[in-house]
C-alpha positions as CSV (number, residue, x, y, z in Angstrom):
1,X,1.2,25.7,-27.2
2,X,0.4,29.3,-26.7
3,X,0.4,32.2,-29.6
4,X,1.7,35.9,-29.1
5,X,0.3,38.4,-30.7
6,X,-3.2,39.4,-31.8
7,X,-5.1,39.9,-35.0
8,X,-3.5,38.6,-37.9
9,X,0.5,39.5,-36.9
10,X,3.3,37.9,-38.0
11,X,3.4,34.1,-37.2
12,X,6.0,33.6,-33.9
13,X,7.2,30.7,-33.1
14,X,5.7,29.5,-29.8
15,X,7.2,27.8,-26.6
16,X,6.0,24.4,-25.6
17,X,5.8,22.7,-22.2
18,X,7.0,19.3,-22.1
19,X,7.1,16.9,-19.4
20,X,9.6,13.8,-19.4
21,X,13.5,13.4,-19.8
22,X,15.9,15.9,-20.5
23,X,15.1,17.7,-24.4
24,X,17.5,16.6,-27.2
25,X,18.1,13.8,-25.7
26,X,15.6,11.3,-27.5
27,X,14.7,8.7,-24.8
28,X,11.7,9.7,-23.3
29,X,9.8,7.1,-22.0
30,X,5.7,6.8,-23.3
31,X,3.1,7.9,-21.3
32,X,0.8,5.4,-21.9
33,X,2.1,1.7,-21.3
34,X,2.3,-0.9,-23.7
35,X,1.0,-4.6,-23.5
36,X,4.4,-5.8,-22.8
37,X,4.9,-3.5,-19.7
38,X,1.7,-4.3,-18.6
39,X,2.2,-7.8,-18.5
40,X,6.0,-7.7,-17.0
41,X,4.3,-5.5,-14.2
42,X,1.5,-8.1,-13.3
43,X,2.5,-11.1,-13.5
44,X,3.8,-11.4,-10.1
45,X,0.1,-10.2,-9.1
46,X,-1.1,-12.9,-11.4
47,X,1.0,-16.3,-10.6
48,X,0.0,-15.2,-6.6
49,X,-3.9,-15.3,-7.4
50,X,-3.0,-18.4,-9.7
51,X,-1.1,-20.3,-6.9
52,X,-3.9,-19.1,-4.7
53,X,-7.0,-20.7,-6.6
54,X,-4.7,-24.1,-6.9
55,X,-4.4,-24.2,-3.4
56,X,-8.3,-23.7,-3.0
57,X,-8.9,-25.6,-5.7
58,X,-6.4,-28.4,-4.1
59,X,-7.7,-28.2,-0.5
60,X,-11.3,-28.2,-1.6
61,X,-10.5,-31.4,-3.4
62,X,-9.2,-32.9,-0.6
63,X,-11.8,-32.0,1.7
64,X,-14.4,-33.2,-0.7
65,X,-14.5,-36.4,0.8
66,X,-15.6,-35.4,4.5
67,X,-19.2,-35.6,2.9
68,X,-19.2,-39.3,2.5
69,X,-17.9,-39.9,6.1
70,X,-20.2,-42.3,7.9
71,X,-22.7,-42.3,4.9
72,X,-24.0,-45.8,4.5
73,X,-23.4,-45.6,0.7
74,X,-20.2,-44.9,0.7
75,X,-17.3,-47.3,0.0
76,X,-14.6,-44.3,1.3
77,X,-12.4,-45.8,4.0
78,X,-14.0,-43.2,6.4
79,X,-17.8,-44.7,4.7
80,X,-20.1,-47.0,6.3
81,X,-21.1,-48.8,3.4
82,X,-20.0,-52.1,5.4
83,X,-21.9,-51.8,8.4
84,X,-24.8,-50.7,6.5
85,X,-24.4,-54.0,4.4
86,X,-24.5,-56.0,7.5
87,X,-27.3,-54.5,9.0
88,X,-29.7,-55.0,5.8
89,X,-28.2,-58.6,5.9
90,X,-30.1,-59.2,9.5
91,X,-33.4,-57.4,8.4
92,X,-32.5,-53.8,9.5
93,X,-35.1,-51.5,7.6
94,X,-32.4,-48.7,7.1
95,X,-34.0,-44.6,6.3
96,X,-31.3,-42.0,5.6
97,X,-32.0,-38.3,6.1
98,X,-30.5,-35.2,5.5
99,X,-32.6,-32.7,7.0
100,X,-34.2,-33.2,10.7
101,X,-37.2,-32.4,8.7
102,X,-36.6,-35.8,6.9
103,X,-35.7,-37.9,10.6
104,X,-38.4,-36.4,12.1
105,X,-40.7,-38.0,9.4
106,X,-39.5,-40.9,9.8
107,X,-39.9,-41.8,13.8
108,X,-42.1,-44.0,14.9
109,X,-42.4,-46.4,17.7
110,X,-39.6,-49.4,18.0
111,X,-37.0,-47.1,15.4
112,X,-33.2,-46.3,16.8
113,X,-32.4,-42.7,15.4
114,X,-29.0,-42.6,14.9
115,X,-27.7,-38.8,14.1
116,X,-23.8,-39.0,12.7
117,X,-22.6,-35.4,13.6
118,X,-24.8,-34.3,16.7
119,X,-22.7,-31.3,16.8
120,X,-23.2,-29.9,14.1
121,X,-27.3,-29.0,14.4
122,X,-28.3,-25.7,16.7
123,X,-29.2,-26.2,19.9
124,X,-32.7,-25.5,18.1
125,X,-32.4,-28.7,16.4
126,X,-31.2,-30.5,19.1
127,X,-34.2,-29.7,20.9
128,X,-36.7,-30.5,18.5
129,X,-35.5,-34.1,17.4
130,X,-35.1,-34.5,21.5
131,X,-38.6,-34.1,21.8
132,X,-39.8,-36.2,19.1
133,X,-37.6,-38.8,20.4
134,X,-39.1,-39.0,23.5
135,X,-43.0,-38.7,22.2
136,X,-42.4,-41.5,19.6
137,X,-40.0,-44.1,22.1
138,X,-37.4,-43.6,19.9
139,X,-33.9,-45.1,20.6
140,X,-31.1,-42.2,19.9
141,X,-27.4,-43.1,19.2
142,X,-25.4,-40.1,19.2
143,X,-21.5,-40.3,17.3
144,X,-18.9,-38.2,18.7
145,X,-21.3,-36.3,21.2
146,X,-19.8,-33.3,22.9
147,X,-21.1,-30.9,25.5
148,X,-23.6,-29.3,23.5
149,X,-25.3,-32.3,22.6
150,X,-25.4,-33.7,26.1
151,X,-26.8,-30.8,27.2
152,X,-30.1,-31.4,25.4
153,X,-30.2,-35.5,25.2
154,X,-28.5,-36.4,28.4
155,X,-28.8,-33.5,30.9
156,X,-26.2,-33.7,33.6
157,X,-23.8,-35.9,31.0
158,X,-20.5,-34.1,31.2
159,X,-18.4,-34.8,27.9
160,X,-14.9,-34.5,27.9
161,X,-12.9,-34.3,24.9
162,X,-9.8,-34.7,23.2
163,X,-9.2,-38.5,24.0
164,X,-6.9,-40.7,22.4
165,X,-8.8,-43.6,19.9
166,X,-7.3,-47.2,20.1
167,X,-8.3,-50.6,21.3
168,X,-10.4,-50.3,24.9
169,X,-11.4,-53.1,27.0
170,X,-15.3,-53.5,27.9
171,X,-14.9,-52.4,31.4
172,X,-18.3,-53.6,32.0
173,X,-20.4,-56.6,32.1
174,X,-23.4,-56.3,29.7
175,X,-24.7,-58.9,27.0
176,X,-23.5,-56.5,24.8
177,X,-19.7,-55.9,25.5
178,X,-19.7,-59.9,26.2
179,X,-20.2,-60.9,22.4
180,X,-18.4,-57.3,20.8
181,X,-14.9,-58.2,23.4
182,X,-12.5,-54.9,22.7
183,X,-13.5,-52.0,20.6
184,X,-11.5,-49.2,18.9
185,X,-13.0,-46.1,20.7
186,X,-11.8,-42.9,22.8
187,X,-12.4,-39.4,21.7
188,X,-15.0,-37.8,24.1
189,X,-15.0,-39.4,27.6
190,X,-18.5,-38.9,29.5
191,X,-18.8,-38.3,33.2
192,X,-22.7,-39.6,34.0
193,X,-25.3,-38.0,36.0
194,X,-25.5,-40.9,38.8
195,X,-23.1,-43.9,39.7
196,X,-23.3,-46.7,37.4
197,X,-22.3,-49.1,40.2
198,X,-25.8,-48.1,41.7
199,X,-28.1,-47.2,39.0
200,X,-28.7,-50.0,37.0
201,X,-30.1,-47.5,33.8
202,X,-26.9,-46.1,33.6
203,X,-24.4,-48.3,31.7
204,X,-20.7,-46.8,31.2
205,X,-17.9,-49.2,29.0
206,X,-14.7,-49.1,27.2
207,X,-13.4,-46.4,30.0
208,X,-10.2,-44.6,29.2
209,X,-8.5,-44.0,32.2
210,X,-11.6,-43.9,34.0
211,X,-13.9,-42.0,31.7
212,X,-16.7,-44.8,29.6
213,X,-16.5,-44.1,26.3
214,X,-19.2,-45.8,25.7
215,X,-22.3,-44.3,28.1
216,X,-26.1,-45.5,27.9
217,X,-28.7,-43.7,29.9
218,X,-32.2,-45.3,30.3
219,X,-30.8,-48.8,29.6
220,X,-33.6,-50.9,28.6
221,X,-36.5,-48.2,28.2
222,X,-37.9,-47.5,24.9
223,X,-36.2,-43.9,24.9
224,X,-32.5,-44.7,25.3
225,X,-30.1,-42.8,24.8
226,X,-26.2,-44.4,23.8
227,X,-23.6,-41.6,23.9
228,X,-20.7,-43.4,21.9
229,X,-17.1,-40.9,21.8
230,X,-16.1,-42.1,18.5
231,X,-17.0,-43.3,15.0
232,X,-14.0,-45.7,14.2
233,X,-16.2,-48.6,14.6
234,X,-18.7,-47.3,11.9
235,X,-15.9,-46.7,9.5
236,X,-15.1,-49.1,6.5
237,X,-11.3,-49.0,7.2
238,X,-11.6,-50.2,10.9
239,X,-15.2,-52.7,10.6
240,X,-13.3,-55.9,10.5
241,X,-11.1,-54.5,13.8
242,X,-11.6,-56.2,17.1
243,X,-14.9,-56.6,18.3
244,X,-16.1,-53.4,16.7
245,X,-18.5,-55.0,13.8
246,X,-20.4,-57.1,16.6
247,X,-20.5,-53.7,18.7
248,X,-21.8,-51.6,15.6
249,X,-24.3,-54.5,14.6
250,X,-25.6,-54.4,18.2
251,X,-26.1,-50.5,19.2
252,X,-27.9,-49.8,15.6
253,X,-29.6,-53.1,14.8
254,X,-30.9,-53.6,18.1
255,X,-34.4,-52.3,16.6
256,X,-36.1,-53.2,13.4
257,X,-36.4,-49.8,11.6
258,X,-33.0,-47.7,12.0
259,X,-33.4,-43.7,10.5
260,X,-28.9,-43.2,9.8
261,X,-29.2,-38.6,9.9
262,X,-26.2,-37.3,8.3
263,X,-26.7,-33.6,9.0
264,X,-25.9,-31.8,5.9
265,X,-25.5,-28.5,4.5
266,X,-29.5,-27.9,4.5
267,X,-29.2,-27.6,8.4
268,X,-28.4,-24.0,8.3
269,X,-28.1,-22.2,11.3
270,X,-30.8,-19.6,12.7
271,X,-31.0,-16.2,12.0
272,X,-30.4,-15.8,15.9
273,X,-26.8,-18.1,15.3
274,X,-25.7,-16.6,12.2
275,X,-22.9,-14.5,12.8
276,X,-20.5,-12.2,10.3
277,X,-17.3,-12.8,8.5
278,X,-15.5,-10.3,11.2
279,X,-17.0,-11.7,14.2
280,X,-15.5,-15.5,12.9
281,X,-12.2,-14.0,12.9
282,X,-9.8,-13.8,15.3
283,X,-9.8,-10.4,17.5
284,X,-6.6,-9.3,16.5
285,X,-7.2,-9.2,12.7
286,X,-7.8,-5.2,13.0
287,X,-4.4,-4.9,13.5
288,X,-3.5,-7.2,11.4
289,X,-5.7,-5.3,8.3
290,X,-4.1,-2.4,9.7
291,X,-0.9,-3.5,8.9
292,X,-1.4,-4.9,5.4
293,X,-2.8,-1.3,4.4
294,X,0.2,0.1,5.9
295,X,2.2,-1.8,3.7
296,X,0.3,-1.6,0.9
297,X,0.3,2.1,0.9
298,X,3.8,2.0,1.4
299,X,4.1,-0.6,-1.4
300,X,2.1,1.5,-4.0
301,X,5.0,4.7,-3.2
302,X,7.9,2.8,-3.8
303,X,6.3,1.5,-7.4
304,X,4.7,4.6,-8.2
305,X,5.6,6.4,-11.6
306,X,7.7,9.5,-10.5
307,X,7.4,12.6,-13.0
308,X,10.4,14.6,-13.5
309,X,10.4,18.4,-13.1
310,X,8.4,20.3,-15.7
311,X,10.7,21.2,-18.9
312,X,10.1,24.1,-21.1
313,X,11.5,23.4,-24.6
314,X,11.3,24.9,-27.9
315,X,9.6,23.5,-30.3
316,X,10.2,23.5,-34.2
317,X,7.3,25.0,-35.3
318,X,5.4,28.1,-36.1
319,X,1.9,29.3,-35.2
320,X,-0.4,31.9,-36.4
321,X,-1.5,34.4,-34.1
322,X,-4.8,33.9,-35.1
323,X,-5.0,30.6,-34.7
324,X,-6.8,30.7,-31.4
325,X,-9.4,33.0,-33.4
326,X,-9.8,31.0,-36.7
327,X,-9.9,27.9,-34.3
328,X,-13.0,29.3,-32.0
329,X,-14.7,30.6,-35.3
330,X,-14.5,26.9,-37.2
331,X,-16.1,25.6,-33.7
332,X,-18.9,28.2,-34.0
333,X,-19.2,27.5,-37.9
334,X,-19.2,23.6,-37.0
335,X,-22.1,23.3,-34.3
336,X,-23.9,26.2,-36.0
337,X,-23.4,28.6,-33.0
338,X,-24.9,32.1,-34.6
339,X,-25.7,33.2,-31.3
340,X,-22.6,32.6,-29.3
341,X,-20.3,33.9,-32.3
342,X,-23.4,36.7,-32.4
343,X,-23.0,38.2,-29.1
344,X,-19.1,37.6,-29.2
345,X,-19.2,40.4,-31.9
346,X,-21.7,42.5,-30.1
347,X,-20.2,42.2,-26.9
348,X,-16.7,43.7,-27.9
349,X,-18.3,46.1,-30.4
350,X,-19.6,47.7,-27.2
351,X,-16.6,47.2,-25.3
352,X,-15.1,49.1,-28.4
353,X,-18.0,51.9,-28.8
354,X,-18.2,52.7,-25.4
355,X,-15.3,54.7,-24.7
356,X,-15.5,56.9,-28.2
357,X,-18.6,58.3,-27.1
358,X,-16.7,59.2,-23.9
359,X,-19.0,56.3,-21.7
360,X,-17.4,54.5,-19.2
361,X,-16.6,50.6,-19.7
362,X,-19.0,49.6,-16.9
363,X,-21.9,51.1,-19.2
364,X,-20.6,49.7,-22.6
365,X,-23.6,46.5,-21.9
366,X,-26.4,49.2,-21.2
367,X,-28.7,49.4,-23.9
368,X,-30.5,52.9,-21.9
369,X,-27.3,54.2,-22.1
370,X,-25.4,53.2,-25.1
371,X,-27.5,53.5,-27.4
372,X,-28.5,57.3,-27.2
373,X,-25.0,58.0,-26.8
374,X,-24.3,56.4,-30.0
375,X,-27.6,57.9,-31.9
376,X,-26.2,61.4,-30.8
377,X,-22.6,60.7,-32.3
378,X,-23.8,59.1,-36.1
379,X,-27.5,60.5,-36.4
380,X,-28.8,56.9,-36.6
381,X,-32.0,56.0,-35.1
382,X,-31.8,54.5,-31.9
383,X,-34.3,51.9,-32.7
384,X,-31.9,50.6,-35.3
385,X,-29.0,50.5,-33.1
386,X,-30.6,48.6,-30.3
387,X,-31.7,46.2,-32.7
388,X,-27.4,45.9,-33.8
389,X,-26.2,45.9,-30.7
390,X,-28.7,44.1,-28.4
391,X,-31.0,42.6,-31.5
392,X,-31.8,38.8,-31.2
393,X,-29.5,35.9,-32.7
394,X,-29.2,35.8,-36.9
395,X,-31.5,33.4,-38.4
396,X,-28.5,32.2,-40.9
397,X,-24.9,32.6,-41.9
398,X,-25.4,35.5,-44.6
399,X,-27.5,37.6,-41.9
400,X,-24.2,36.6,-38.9
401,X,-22.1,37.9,-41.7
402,X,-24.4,41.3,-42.2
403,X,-24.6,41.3,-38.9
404,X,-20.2,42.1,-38.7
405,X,-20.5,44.0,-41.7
406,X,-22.8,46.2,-39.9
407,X,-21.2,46.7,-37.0
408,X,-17.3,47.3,-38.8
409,X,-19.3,49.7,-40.2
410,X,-20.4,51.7,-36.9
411,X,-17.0,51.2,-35.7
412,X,-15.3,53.0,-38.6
413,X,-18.0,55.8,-38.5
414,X,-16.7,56.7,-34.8
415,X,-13.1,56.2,-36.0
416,X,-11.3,59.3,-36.5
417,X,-10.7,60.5,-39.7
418,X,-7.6,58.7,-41.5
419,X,-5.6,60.4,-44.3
420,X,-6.8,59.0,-47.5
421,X,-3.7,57.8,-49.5
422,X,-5.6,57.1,-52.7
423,X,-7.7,60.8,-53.4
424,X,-4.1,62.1,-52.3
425,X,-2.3,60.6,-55.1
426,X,-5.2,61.1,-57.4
427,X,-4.4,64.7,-56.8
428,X,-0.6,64.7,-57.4
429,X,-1.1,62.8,-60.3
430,X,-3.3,65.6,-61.3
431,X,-1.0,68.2,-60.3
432,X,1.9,67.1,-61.9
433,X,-0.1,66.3,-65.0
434,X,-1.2,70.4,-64.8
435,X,1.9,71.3,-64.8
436,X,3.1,68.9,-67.7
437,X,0.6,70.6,-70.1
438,X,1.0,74.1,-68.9
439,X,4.6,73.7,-69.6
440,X,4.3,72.0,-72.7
441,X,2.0,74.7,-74.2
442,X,4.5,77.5,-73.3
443,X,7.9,76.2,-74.4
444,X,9.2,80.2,-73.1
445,X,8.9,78.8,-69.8
């Protein structure tokens, strides 16, 4: 709202600016939004985020069970629980580990090592429980092995993946493919280092057109090594298939003391393997991002509150023109601001003084100049007008009020000389009240 006028006036009635739908017209809409529009604006946002933590919720659920595949406890169709029965039953002295920290504990002489998802430990790892392999004898059977793993256990070994599983013939003649007869296998297919036909270390089974899926390297020595494509045999669900319990029972009881790894989420990469959220994503997902914010943007415009044109209307009321004065003063009064309401009065009692002592309004603030103008014009002492003028802050109320007594006081002093209606009518009165008597005394007149 804004007040005409100044000093104490006539009240006016002020013009408003309003912002919103047309004035008389009643239906303007609230700035602030209730609970109701809140909620009929975000619930869209809000089933989305619900139907996404569902589907997390859902998919986690369902992948919850990849952690007990091929653990020996586990009675999951994708478990080994059976195998691991079977192998206790025939005196197999079975250590599980989690952590290579945990395998490599428990190697020792005469012990088959059999790690369930090579693939999953860094090349670092890889290396390590090679080594130990080979200083301890240790026999290593490696599930599902793929390149990286045969780099590092079976140099030369060239895995190749991607093969169908079903029932494979032996394809060989070993004492072990004669009692196991057919297995389910397939997955990786291996291409070995030297000809089988020839090298007598070297045994390669259950081929799939061609490639063994089933390869052993140092046949016979303490540090073999039995790449085997797939883990169907190991599973629960596919034990009792073919000749796949006799093969299982074979590759990991051959030895006394079997150590069953199951690499777990406390084999955390390497600083040197870690790598960022962005670099895991596929190269085009810039764009991608790109676009989103694109649409986004464009998104937040189209459901963006639009203001209408600025309205001026009038309103209904009335407002003092000293309102904005009264107002300032209560704030002063309020916080107990003597000094700013102080030098408000100073400041334009100079502004004021200033030009009736014929001073210029640039030295109105100048107490060398002021004040001996203002001490020629009344006769007052200079000292006390510097100390009214550009005197320190009142101590209380009562002195802030002496302090614009004092100073309406200067003013009026400078103030030319007004007729003086009351000594004028005193006069008159007397005048007439002369003449009354004179003419009462002499009734000739």
């Amino acid at each position: 709202m804004t007040a005409t006028g100044t000093g104490t006036g006539p009240a006016t009635t002020a013009p408003a600016t309003a912002t919103g739908d047309t004035p008389g017209t009643g239906t303007g809409s609230s700035v602030s939004p209730t609970a109701r529009r809140i909620w009929l604006r975000s619930r869209g946002l809000l089933v989305a985020a619900a139907v996404l933590v569902l589907t997390g919720l859902v998919l986690a659920l369902l992948r919850s069970g990849d952690n007990s595949a091929l653990h020996p406890s586990s009675a999951a169709p994708l478990g080994s629980r059976a195998i691991n029965q079977l192998l206790t039953d025939h005196g197999v002295d079975i250590t599980v580990a989690t952590t290579s920290e945990e395998a490599l504990a428990a190697l020792r002489p005469g012990t088959t090592l059999l790690i369930t998802h090579p693939e999953d430990l860094t090349p670092e790892r890889r290396e390590t429980l090679h080594r130990a392999t080979q200083r301890t004898g240790t026999r290593t059977v490696l599930v599902a092995a793929g390149p990286g793993t045969t780099a590092v256990f079976a140099p030369g070994t060239e895995a190749v993946g991607h093969l169908p599983t079903g029932e494979l013939d032996p394809g060989c003649t070993t004492d072990l493919t004669d009692r196991a007869g057919s297995a389910q296998l397939g997955g990786y297919g291996y291409l070995p280092p030297t000809d089988p036909a020839t090298d007598p270390t070297t045994l390669a089974c259950y081929p799939y057109e061609g490639l063994p899926t089933l390869l052993t390297l140092d046949a016979g020595a303490p540090t073999e090594t039995v790449l085997l494509g797939a883990p169907d045999i190991l599973h629960n669900q596919s034990l009792a298939d073919h000749g796949n319990a006799s093969l299982a029972l074979q590759l990991l009881g051959a030895r006394d003391h079997l150590v069953w790894y199951l690499p777990t989420g406390a084999e955390a990469p390497g600083s040197d393997d870690e790598r960022s959220l962005t670099q895991l994503m596929a190269p085009g997902w810039r764009w991608a991002a790109l676009q989103l914010a694109i649409a986004a943007a464009l998104a937040a415009f189209w459901r963006g509150r639009r203001l209408g044109p600025v309205l001026t209307e009038r309103l209904p009321i009335t407002v003092r023109a000293a309102e904005t004065t009264e107002g300032r003063a209560r704030l002063y009064h309020r916080n107990g601001a003597r000094d700013r309401a102080a030098d408000a009065l100073r400041t334009a009692a100079r502004g004021r003084l200033a030009p009736r002592v014929g001073l210029p309004a640039a030295a109105a603030h100048t107490p060398d100049t002021l004040v001996p103008a203002l001490a020629a014009h009344t006769g007052q002492p200079g000292h006390d007008l510097h100390q009214l003028l550009f005197g320190p802050p009142p101590a209380d109320d009562p002195a802030l009020v002496a302090l614009a007594d004092a100073l309406d006081a200067l003013e009026n002093r400078l103030t030319p000389d007004r007729p003086e209606t009351t000594d004028t009518t005193k006069t008159s009165d007397t005048t007439d009240t002369t003449d009354t008597t004179d003419t009462a005394k002499d009734p000739r007149q």
